[in-house]
Each structure stands twice: as structure tokens, then as C-alpha cells.
ChimeraX commands (.cxc) that place a marker at each C-alpha (Angstrom):
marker #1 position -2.10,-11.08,9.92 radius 0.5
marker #1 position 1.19,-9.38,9.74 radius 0.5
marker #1 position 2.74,-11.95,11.81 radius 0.5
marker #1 position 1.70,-14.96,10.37 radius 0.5
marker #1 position 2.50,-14.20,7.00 radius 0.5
marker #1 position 5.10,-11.74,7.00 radius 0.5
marker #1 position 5.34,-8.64,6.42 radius 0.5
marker #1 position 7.32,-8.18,3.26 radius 0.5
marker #1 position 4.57,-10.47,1.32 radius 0.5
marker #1 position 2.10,-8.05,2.57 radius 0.5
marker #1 position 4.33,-5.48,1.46 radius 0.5
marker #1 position 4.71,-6.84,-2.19 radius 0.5
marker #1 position 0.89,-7.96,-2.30 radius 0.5
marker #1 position -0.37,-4.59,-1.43 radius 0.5
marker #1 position 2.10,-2.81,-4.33 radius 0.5
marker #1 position 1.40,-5.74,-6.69 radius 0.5
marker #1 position -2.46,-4.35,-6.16 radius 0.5
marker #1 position -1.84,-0.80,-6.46 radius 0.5
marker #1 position -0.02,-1.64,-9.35 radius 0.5
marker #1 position -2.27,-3.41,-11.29 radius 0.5
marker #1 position -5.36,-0.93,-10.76 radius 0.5
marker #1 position -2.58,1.80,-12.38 radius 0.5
marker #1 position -2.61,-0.69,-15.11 radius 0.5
marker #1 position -6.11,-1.00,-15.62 radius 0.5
marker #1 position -6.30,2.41,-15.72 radius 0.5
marker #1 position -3.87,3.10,-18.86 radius 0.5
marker #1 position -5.06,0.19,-20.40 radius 0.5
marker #1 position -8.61,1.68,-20.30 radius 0.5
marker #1 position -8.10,4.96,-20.91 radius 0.5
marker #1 position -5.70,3.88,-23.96 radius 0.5
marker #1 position -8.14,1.68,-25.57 radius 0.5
marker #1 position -11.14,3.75,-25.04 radius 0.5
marker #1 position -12.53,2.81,-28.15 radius 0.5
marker #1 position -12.79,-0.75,-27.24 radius 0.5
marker #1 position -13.59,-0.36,-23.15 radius 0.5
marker #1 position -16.28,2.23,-21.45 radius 0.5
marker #1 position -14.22,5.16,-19.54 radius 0.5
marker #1 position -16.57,3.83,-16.44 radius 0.5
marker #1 position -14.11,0.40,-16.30 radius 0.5
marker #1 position -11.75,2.47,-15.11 radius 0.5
marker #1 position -14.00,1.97,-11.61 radius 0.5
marker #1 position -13.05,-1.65,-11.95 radius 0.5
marker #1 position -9.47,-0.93,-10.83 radius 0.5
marker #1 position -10.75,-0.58,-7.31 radius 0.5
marker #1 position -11.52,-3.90,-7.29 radius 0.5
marker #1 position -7.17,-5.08,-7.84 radius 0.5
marker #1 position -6.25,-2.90,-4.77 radius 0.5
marker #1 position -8.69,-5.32,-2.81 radius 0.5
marker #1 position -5.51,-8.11,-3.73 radius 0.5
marker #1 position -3.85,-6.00,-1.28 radius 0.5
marker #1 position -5.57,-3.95,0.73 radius 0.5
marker #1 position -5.50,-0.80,-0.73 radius 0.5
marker #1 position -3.32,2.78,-0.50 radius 0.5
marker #1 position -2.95,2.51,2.93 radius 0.5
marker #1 position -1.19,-0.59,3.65 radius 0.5
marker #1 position 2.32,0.09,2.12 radius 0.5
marker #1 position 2.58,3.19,4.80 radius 0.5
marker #1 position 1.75,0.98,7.46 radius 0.5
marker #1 position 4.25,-1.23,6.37 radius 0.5
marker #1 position 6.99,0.84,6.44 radius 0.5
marker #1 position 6.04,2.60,9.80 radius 0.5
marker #1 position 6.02,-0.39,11.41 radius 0.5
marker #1 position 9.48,-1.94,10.15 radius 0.5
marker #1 position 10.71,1.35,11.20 radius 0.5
marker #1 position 9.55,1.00,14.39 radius 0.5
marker #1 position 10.88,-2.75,14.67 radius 0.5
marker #1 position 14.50,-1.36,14.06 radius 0.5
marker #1 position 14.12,1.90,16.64 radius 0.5
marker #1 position 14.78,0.72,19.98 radius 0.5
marker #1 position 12.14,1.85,22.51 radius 0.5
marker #1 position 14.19,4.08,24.01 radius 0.5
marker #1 position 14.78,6.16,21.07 radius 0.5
marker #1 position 11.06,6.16,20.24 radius 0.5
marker #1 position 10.25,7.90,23.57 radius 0.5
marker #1 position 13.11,10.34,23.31 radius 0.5
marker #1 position 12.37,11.01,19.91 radius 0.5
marker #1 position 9.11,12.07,20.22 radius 0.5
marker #1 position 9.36,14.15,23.87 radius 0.5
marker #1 position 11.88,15.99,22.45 radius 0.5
marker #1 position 10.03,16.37,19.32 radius 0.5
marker #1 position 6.78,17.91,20.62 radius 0.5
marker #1 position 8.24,19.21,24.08 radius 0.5
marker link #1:1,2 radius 0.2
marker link #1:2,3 radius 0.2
marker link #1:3,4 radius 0.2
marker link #1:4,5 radius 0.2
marker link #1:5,6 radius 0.2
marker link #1:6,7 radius 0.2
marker link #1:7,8 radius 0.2
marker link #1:8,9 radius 0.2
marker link #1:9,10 radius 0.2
marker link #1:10,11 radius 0.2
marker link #1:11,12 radius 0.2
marker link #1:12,13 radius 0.2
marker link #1:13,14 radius 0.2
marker link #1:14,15 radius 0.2
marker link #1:15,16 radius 0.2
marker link #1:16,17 radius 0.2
marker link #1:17,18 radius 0.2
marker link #1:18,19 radius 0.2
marker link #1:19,20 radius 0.2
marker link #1:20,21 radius 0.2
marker link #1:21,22 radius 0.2
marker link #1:22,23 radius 0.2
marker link #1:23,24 radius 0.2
marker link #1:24,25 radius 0.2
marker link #1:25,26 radius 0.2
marker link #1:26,27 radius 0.2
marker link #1:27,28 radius 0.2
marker link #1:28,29 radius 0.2
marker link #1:29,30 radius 0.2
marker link #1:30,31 radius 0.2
marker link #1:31,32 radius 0.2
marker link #1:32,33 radius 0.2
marker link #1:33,34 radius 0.2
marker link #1:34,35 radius 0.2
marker link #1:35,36 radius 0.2
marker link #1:36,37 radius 0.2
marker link #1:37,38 radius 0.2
marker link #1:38,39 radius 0.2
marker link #1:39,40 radius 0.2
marker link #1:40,41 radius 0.2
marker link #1:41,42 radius 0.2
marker link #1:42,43 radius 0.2
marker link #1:43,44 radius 0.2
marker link #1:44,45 radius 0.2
marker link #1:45,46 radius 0.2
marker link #1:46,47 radius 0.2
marker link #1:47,48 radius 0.2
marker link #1:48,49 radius 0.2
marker link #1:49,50 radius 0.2
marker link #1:50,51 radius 0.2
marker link #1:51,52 radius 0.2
marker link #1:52,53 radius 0.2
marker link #1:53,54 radius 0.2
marker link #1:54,55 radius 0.2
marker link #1:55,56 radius 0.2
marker link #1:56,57 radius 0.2
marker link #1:57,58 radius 0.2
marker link #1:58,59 radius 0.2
marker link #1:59,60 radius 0.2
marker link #1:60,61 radius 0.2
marker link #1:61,62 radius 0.2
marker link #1:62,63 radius 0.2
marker link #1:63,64 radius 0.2
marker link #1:64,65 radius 0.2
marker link #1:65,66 radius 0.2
marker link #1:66,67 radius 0.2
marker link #1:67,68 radius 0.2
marker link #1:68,69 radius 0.2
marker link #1:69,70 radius 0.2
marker link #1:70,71 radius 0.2
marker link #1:71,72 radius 0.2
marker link #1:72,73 radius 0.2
marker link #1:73,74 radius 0.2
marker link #1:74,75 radius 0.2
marker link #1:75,76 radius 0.2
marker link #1:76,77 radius 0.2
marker link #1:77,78 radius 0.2
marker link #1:78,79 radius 0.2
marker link #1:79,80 radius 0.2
marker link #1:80,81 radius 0.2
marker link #1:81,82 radius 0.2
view
């Protein structure tokens, strides 16, 4: 999907999500008189806009790896763990 759309939508969707559950969340626990603590589950529901904690990591790694030439990956990582 990353190709077709691009990845710094993806990007922007996935933080726009993770945003707005944080929202959620201080706007429930701040007007706990009005909404049930147990709303606070609801903010689950925003990171499904896009796709959750994971994605921005993901993201990055693999704009990182876009720039790295595949020569430096290699070399990177045998003298890394060798």
C-alpha cells in the first residue's frame, strides 16, 4: 500500500490517529463527569485511521533504508554483529 499511496500520507495518517486517540483520552478523563472513564477504550478505535503504534516505526525504517545504499546496509550490519 506504501507504494501506491505514498509513504509520507501514511506517515501523517498513522500520527493523525495516534493523535487523536491521545485526545480522546484527555478529553475523557477531563470531563469525567460528563463521559464514563470506560470511553477512554474508544480511542482504540482512531488509531484504526492509521494503523496503529506500529506504523510510524516502520515508516521511518524504511525511508532510512531507501537513502542507505545497499552496500552500506551489508557492511553496516557484518561489522555490527561480527
Amino acid at each position: 500500500m506504501r507504494n501506491s499511496v505514498g509513504r509520507t500520507k501514511i506517515f501523517t495518517l498513522s500520527l493523525l490517529g495516534i493523535e487523536l486517540a491521545g485526545i480522546w483520552t484527555v478529553i475523557v478523563i477531563w470531563y469525567h463527569d460528563i463521559f464514563p472513564v470506560r470511553a477512554v477504550w474508544i480511542s482504540s478505535l482512531f488509531q484504526v485511521v492509521g494503523g496503529g503504534n506500529g506504523i510510524p516505526m516502520t515508516m521511518v525504517y524504511s525511508m532510512i533504508v531507501d537513502v542507505q545504499s545497499e552496500n552500506s546496509r551489508c557492511s553496516h550490519h557484518r561489522s555490527r554483529y561480527l
